[in-house]
Every structure is written in C-alpha cells, then in structure tokens.
C-alpha positions as CSV (number, residue, x, y, z in Angstrom):
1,X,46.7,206.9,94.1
2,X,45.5,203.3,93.3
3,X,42.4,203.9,95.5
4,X,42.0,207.1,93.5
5,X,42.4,205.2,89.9
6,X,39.6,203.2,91.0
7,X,37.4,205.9,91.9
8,X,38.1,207.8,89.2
9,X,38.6,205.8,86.4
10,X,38.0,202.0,86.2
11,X,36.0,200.3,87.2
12,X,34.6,203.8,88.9
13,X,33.5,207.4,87.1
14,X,34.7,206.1,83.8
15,X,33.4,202.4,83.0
16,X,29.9,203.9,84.4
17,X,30.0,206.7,82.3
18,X,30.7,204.9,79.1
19,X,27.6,202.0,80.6
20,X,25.2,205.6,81.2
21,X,26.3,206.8,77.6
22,X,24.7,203.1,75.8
23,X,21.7,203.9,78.1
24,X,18.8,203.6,75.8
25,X,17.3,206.6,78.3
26,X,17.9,210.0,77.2
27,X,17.0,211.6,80.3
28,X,19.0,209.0,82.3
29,X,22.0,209.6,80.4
30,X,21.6,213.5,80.6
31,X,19.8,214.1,84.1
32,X,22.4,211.3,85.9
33,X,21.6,210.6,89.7
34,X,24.5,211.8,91.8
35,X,24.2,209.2,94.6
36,X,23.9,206.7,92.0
37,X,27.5,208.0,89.7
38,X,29.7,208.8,93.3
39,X,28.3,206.1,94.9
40,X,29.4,203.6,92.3
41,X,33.0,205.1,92.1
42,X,32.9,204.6,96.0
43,X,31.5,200.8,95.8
44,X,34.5,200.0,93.5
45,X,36.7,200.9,95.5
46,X,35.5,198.1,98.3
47,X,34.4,195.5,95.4
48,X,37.8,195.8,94.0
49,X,40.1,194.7,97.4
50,X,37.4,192.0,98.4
51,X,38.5,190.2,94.7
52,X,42.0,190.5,95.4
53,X,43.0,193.6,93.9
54,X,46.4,194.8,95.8
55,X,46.9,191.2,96.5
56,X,45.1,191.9,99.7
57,X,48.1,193.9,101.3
58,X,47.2,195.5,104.7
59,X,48.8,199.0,103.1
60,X,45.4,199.0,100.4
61,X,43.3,197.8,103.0
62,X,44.5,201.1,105.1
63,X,44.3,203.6,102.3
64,X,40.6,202.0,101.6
65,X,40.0,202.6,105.3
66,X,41.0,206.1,105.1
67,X,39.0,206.6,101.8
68,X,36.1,205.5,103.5
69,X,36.3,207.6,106.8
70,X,36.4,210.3,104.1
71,X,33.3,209.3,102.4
72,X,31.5,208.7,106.0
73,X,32.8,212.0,107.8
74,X,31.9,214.5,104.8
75,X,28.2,213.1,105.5
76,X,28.4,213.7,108.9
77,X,29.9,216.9,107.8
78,X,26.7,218.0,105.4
79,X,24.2,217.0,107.5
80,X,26.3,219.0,110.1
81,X,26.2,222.5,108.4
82,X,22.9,221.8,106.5
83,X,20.5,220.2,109.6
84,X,22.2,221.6,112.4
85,X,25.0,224.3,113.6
86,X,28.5,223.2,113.1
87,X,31.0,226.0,112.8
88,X,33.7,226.3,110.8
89,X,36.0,225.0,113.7
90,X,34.4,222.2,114.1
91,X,33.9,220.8,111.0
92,X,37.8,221.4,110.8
93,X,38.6,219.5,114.3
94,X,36.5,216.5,112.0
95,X,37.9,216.1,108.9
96,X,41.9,217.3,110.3
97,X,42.0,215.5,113.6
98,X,39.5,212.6,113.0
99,X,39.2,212.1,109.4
100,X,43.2,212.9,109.3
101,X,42.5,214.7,106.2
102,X,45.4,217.9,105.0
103,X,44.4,221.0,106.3
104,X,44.2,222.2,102.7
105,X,41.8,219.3,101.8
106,X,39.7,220.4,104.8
107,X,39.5,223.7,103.8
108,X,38.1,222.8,100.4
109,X,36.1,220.6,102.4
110,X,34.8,223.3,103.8
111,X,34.1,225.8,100.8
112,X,32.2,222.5,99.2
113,X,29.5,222.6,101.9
114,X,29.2,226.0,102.2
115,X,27.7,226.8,98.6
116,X,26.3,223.2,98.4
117,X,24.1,220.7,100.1
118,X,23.6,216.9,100.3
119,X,26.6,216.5,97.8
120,X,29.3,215.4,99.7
121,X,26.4,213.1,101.5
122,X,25.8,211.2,98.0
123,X,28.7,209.1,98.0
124,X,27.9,207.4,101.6
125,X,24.3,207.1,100.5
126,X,25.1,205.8,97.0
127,X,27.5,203.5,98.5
128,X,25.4,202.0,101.1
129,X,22.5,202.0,98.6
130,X,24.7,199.8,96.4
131,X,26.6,197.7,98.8
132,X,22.8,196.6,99.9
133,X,21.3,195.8,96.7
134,X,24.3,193.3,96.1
135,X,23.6,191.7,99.2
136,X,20.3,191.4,98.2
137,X,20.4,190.4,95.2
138,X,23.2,187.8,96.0
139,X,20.9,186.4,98.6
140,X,17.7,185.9,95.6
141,X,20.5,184.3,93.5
142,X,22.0,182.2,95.6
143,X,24.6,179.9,94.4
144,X,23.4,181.4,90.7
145,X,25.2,184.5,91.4
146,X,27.8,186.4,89.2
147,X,29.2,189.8,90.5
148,X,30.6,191.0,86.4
149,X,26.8,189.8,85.7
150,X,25.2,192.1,88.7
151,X,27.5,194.9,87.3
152,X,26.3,194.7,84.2
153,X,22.7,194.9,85.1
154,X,23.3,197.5,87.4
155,X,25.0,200.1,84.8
156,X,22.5,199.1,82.4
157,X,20.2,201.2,83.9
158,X,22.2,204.0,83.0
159,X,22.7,207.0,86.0
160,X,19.7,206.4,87.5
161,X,18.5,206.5,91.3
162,X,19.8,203.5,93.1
163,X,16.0,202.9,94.6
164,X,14.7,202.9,91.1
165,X,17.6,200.2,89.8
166,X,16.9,198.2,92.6
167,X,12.9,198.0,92.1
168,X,14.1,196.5,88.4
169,X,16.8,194.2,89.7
170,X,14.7,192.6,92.2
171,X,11.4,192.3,90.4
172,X,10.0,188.9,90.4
C-alpha cells in the first residue's frame, strides 16, 4: 500500500495535479500528457526509497521491485498485442508467472489492452523519460543541484510531454 500512496497520491498523481492546475497553460492543464502524469507517479515511487523513505528496508525495496516489473511487463505487454501477435495465454503466462501479478489483476490486465493501446506503455516511457532528464540535468548542475528545486521546475510545466519539459529545462 505505501508504494501505492506514492503513486497515487503524494508526491505522485496528486502533488502533480495540484502543480498542472497553477499551470499558467490552459491547454496544458486540460490536454495533460499521459506519459508525462503516470510517468511521474512512477518516478516517485523510485525518487522516494533513494532519499530514505522506508528507512531503506529490503521489504520496500521488494515491493518497489515488484511495482516496477509491473510497469516494465505491461509495455512489453502493449507492444505485444499492438505490434505483434500475443494471445491471450501468453500475455497471461507474463504478467501471472513472470510478473507474479493475481490472476484477477492479469485479467484486467488483459481487458486494458484489448480496447486500448500505448497506455499501459506510458508509465515505462514516462518514467524512463524522467529518470533521464534528472540525470541530465544533475550532470549540467553539478554540485549546484537541488532535487525539491528540479521538481519544481519540472511540474511547473504543467502535464506536458516530457521531450518538451526537457527542451526547457536544459536550455542554455
């Protein structure tokens, strides 16, 4: 559940929400960027362990690691059904027997990608979109570097692409 909280609330769906609704951009507010919203909630998750939340215990590290096999195996999953030929059977031998996800949750799983496509790929991409601009961004800072200060920055932009954020955030 605390890996959940994260995602869902704060510092995930929630703080960015409240960052996207002071976005001086209309559109940004209204037309939000999935990779950019799930992909934050997904970041936090990560960003919150690496400064100590759970006291570092091995048990949140697990459940992060489970969290994130999620997040990486529902992309292999869309891009499975959408760009090639997985069956039904398959995509439930992944996310049951190699994801370890409930049955049940696979089978939602399941109905998800059938009537939609490339959003259960949008948190990995978000993520890793994310999770790259931070490095870079750390790396142009150097020792001038303040992660609540890239935060800020970064929801200031409201929901919009990550590609787009990161043009402004590393502008010279």
């Amino acid at each position: 559940m605390q890996i959940l909280d994260i995602h869902e609330a704060i510092p995930g769906h929630y703080t960015q929400l409240v960052y996207a609704n002071k976005s001086p951009s209309l559109i940004k507010s209204l037309l939000g960027n999935g990779a950019m919203i799930e992909g934050w909630a997904v970041y936090t998750e990560q960003m919150m362990l690496e400064n100590g939340y759970g006291n570092n215990q091995p048990e949140m590290w697990l459940m992060w690691y489970k969290w994130h096999l999620r997040t990486v195996c529902n992309t292999i999953l869309d891009y499975s059904v959408h760009a090639g030929n997985m069956s039904k059977d398959e995509a439930m031998h992944l996310l049951v027997k190699e994801a370890f996800q409930q049955k049940a949750e696979a089978e939602g799983k399941w109905k998800r990608v059938s009537v939609s496509n490339v959003q259960l790929t949008s948190y990995y991409t978000g993520y890793k979109e994310i999770i790259d601009l931070r490095r870079d961004y750390k790396a142009r800072l150097e020792d001038k570097f303040d992660l609540k200060s890239f935060h800020e920055k970064f929801l200031s932009y409201g929901s919009a692409p990550v590609r787009y954020i990161r043009e402004l955030m590393l502008e010279k």
